[in-house]
N, C-alpha and C positions, 0 to 999 in steps of 0.2 A: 232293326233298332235294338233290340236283344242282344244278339250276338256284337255290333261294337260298341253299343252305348251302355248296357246292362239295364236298359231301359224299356218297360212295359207301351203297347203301344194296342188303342180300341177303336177297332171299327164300328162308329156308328151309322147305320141304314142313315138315309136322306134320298130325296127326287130331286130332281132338275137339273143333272149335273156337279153336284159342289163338291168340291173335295177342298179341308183346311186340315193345317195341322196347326197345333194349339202342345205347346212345350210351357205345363205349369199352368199359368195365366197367360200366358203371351200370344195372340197368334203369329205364326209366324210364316207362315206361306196361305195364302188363299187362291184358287185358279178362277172365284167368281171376280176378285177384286184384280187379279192382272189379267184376265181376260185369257190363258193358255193353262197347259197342263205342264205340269214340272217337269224341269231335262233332266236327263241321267244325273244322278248325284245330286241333286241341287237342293233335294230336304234333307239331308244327310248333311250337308256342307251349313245348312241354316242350321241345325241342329249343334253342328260343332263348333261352331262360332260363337253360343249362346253357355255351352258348358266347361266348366273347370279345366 
């Protein structure tokens, strides 16, 4: 995220499996709420679609 976005990115601890990513306010991927884990590129690609 760093390196192509120049954007800070924080792992917070959780149980049960969740993994979200949250750009701002926004969420913008959740693997509780589609039921899998992200493909190759696919937070990268939500990320880019949302910035300037």
């Amino acid at each position: 995220m760093k390196r192509e976005f120049n954007l800070d990115a924080e792992l917070i601890p959780s149980s049960g499996g969740v993994f979200e990513v949250i750009l701002g306010q926004e969420l913008i991927y959740s693997k509780q709420a589609l039921g899998r884990h992200a493909e190759d590129d696919e937070v990268a690609a939500l990320v880019r679609k949302r910035l300037p």
